[in-house]
C-alpha positions as CSV (number, residue, x, y, z in Angstrom):
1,X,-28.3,12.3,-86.0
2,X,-25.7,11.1,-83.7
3,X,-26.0,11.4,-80.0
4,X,-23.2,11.9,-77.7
5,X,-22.9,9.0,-75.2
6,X,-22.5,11.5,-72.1
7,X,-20.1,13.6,-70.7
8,X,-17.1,12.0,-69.0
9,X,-16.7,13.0,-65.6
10,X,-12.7,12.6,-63.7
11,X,-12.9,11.7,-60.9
12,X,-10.0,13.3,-58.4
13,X,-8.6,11.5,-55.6
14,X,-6.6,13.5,-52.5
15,X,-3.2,14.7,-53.5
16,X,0.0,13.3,-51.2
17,X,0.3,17.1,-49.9
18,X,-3.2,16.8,-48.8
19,X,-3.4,13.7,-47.1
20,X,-0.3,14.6,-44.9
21,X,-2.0,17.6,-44.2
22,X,-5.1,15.7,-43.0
23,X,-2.9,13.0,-41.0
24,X,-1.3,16.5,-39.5
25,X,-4.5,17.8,-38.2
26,X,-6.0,14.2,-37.1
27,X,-2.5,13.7,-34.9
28,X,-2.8,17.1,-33.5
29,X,-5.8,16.4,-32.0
30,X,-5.0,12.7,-30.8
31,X,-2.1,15.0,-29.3
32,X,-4.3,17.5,-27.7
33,X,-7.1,15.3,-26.5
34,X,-5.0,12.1,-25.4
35,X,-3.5,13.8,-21.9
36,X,-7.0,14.6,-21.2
37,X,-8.6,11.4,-21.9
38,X,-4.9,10.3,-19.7
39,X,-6.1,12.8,-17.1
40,X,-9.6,11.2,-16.5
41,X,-8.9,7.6,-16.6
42,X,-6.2,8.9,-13.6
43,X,-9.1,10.3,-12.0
44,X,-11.2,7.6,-12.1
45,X,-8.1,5.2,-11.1
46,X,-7.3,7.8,-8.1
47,X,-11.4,7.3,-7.1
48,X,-11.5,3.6,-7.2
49,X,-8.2,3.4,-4.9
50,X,-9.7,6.1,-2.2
51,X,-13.1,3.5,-2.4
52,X,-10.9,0.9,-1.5
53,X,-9.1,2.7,1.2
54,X,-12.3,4.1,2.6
55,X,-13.8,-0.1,3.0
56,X,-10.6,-1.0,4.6
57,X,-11.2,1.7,6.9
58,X,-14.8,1.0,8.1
59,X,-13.8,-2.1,8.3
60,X,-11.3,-1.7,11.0
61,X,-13.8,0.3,12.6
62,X,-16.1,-2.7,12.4
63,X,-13.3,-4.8,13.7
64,X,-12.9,-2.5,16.4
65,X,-17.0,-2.5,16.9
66,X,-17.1,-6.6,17.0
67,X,-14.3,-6.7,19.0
68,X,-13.6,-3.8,21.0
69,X,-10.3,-3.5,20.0
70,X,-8.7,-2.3,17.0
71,X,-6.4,-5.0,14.5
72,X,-3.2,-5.7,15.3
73,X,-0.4,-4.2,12.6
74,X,-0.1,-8.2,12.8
75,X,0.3,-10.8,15.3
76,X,2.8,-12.9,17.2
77,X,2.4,-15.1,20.1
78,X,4.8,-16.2,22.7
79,X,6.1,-19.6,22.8
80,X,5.8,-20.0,19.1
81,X,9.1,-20.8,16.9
82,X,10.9,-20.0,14.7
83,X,12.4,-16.8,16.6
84,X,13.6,-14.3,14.5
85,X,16.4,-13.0,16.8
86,X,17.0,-10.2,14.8
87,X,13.5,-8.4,15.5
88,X,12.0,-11.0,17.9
89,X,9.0,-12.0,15.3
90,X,7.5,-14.8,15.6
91,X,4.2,-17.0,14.3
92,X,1.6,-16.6,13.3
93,X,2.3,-12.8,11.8
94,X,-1.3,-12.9,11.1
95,X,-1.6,-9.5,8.9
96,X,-4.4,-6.9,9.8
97,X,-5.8,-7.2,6.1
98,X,-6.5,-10.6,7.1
99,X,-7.9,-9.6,10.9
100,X,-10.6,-7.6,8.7
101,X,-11.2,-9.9,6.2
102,X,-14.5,-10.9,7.5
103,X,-15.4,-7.3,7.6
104,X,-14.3,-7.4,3.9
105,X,-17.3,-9.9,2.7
106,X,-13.9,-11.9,2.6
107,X,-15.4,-14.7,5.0
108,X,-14.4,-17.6,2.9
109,X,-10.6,-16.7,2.9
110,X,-10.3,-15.3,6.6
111,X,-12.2,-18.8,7.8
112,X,-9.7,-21.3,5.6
113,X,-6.9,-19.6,7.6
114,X,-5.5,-21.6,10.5
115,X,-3.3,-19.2,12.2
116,X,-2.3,-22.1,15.0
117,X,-1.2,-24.2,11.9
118,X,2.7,-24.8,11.7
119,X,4.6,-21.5,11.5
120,X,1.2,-19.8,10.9
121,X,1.4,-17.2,7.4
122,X,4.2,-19.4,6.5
123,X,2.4,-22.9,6.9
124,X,1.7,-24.8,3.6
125,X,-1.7,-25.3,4.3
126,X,-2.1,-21.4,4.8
127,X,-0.9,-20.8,1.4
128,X,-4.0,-21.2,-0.8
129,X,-5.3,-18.5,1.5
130,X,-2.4,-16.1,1.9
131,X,-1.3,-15.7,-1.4
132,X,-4.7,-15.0,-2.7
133,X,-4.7,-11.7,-3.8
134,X,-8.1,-9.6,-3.1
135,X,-9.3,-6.8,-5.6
136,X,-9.9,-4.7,-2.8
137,X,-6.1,-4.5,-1.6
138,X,-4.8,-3.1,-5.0
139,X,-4.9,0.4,-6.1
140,X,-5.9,0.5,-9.9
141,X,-3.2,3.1,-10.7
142,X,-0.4,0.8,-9.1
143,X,2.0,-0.4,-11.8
144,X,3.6,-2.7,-10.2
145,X,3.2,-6.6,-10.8
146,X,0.0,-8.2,-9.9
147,X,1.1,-11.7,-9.1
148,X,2.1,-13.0,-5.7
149,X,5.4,-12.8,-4.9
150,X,7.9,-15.5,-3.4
151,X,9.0,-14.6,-0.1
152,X,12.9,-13.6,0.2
153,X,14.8,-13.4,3.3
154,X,17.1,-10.1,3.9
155,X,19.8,-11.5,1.7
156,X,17.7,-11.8,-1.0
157,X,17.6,-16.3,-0.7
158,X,14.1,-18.2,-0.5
159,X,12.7,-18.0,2.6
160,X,13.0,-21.5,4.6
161,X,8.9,-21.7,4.4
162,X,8.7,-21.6,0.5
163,X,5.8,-18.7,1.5
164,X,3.9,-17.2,-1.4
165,X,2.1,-13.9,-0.6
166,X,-0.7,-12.1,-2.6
167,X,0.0,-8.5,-2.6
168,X,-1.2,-4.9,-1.5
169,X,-1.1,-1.8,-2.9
170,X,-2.3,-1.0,1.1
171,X,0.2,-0.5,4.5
172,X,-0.6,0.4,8.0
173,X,1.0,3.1,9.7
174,X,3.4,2.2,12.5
175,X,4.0,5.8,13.8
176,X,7.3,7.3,13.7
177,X,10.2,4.7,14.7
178,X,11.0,1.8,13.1
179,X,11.0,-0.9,16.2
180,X,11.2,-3.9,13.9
181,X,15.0,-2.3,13.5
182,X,15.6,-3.5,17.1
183,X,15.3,-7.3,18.7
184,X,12.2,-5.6,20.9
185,X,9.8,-8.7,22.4
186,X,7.6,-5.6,22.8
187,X,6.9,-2.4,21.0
188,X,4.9,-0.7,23.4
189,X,6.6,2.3,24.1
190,X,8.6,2.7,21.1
191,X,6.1,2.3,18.8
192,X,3.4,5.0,18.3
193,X,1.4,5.1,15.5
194,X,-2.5,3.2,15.5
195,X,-1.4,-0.7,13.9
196,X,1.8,-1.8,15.0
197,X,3.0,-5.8,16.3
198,X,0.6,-7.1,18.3
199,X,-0.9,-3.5,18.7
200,X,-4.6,-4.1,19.8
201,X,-4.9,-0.8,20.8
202,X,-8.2,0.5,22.1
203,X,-9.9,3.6,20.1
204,X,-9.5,5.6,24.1
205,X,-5.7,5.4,23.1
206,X,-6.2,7.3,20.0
207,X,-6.0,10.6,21.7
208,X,-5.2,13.0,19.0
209,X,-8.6,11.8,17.9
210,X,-9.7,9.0,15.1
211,X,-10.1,12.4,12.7
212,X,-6.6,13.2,13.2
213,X,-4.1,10.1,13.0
214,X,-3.4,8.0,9.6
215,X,-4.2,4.5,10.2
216,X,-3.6,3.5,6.1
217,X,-1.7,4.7,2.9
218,X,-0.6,3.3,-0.5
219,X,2.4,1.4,-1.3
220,X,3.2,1.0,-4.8
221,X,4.4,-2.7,-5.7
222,X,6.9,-1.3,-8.3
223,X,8.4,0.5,-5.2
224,X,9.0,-2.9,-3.0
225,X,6.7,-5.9,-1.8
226,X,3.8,-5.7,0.1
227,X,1.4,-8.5,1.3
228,X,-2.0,-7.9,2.8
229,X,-2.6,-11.0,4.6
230,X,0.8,-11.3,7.1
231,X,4.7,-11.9,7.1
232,X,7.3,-14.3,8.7
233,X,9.4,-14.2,11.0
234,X,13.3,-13.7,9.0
235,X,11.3,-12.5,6.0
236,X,12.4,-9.1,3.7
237,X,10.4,-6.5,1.6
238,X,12.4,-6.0,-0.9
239,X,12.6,-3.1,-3.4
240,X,10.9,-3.4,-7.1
241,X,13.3,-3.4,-10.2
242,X,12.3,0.0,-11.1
243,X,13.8,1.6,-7.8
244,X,16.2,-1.1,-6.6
245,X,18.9,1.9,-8.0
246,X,17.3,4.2,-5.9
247,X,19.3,5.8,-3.4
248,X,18.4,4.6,0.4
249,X,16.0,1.6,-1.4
250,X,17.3,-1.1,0.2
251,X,15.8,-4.5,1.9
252,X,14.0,-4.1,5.2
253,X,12.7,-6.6,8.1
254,X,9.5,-8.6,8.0
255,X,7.2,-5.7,9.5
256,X,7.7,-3.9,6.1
257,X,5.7,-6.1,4.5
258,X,2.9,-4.9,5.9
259,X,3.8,-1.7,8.3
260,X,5.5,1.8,7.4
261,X,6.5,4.3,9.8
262,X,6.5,8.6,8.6
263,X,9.9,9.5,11.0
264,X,11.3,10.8,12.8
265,X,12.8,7.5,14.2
266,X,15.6,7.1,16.6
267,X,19.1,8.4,15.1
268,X,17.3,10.7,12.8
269,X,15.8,13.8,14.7
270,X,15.4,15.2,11.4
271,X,14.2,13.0,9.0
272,X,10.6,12.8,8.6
273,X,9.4,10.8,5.1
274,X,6.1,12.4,3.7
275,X,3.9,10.5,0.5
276,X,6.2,9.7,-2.7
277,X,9.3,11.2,-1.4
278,X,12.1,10.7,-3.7
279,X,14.4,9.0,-1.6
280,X,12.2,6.2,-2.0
281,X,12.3,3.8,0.9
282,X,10.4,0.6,1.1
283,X,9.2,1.3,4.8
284,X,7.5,5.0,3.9
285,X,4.0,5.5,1.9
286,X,4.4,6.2,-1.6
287,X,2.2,5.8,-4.5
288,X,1.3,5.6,-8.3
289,X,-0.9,9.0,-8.1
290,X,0.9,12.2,-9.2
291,X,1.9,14.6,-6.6
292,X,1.0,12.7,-3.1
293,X,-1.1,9.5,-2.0
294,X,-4.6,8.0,-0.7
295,X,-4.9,7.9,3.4
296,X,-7.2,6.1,5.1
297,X,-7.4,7.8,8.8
298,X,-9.0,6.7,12.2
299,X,-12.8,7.8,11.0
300,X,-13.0,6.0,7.8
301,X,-12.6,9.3,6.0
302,X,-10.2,9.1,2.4
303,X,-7.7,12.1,1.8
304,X,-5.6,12.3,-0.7
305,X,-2.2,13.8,0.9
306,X,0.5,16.1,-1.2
307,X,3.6,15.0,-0.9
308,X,4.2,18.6,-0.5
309,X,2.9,18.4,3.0
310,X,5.0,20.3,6.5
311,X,6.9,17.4,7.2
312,X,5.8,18.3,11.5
313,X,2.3,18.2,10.6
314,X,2.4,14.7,8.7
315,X,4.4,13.2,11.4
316,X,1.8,14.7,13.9
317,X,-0.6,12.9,11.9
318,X,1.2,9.5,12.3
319,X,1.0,9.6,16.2
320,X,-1.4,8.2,18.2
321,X,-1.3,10.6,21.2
322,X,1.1,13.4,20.8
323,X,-1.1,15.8,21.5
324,X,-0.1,17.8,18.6
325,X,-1.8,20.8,17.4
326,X,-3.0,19.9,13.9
327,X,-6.5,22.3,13.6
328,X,-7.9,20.3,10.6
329,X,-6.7,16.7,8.6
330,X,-5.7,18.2,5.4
């Protein structure tokens, strides 16, 4: 008797109508979940840049401890040349990331500096020092480039020094004016925020109350060029590619590289800038974060401030010693 050799068995693969359907369903949910996993790795960006903020901030308080005085916005001494006649900068322009960064665990680049060396930031035995660039000074969400930058004068032409800078993601807040607009050989008196030129200001001046006055904010690099550890005198910040079409983004003095003011300055009563507005100046905070930026006030306490913020109570926030009511730091 013959015996079958078995059943045969088809096998059936997916139709074409059913693998799109799959691929349908898998790209829906890469659609759904990807602004989410966007949305956390934001968060985590956001809380790795108000970490950084908050150790810059004790350690200008530790600055401040050690030496009884707080940084200078940066430094200039008299005698020194070049002039710039059009600000009255002059050497060293040591920065006030570089007055902290011993405070930083940053000893070995704060005690290679030589600040009485040649034309100080802009000396070319400075330069393996100033254009390091320090994780701590760079905001993970800031997309702008990484790599130090070539310093320009106003006109946009090398500066004479051949300077390279590291950058920051990190500015000090001036107060309202803008005194580097003027040939000043002081800003006392015009200037009125915590870190300004050759500032040193004693925490007694901080009369509002260390709570209640921004001493740091963000500054993306895609917006214009920031260095952390000085500038020189004739130098520029410059705005980034990505907003050099911007309206009102043009070059600024030296001080921008490392100082912003909030408004309202001289000649403009009325213009106060908050975080990110759109106007996009290179002398105002703005950031990479949606909706506002990092601050780093007089306490060492982070906020994160909306650029949706009353215009009177950020600029009361800026001052020193206005005497402004301002019940609570938002």
């Amino acid at each position: 008797m013959a015996v079958s050799g078995g059943c045969g068995v088809r096998s059936r693969g997916f139709s074409l109508v059913e693998l799109l359907v799959v691929i349908a369903i898998i790209g829906t949910l890469i659609g759904l979940l990807l602004p989410a996993v966007q949305s956390a790795r934001e968060t985590a960006r956001r809380s790795g840049c108000s970490v950084n903020l908050r150790q810059l901030g004790v350690a200008i308080l530790a600055h401040e401890s050690a030496q009884r005085r707080l940084p200078a916005g940066y430094v200039t001494e008299p005698g020194r040349s070049p002039v710039d006649p059009a600000s009255r900068d002059r050497p060293p322009g040591t920065g006030w990331g570089l007055l902290i960064a011993t405070y930083l665990e940053e000893s070995a680049l704060a005690n290679r500096y030589r600040p009485a060396a040649g034309t100080g930031v802009g000396a070319s035995e400075n330069r393996p020092v100033v254009s390091e660039s320090p994780a701590i000074f760079r905001c993970p969400s800031d997309g702008g480039p990484r790599t130090p930058f070539a310093v320009l004068d106003e006109a946009g032409s090398p500066h004479p020094s051949g300077a390279v800078l590291g950058r920051s993601s990190y500015v000090a807040n001036a107060g309202h004016a803008e005194p580097w607009a003027e040939p000043l050989e002081s800003w006392e008196g015009k200037a009125n925020g915590p870190l300004y030129r050759n500032s040193w200001l004693r925490v007694s001046r901080v009369s509002d109350g260390l709570s209640k006055t921004v001493f740091l904010g963000e500054h993306s690099q895609r917006l214009s060029q920031k260095a952390w550890a000085g500038t020189l005198p004739g130098a520029a910040s410059h705005p980034g590619e990505t907003f050099a079409a911007v309206a009102g983004s043009e070059p600024d003095g030296a001080a921008t590289l490392l100082l912003v003011h909030s408004g309202p300055a001289d000649g403009e009563a009325e213009v106060i800038h908050p975080p990110n507005d759109p106007m996009a100046h290179v002398c105002q905070m703005f950031s990479d974060h949606s909706g506002g930026c990092n601050v780093a006030f007089g306490d060492g306490a982070v906020r994160f401030i909306g650029e949706s913020i009353n215009l009177n109570v950020w600029a009361a926030l800026s001052s020193v010693a206005g005497g402004e009511a301002v019940a609570d730091a938002p």
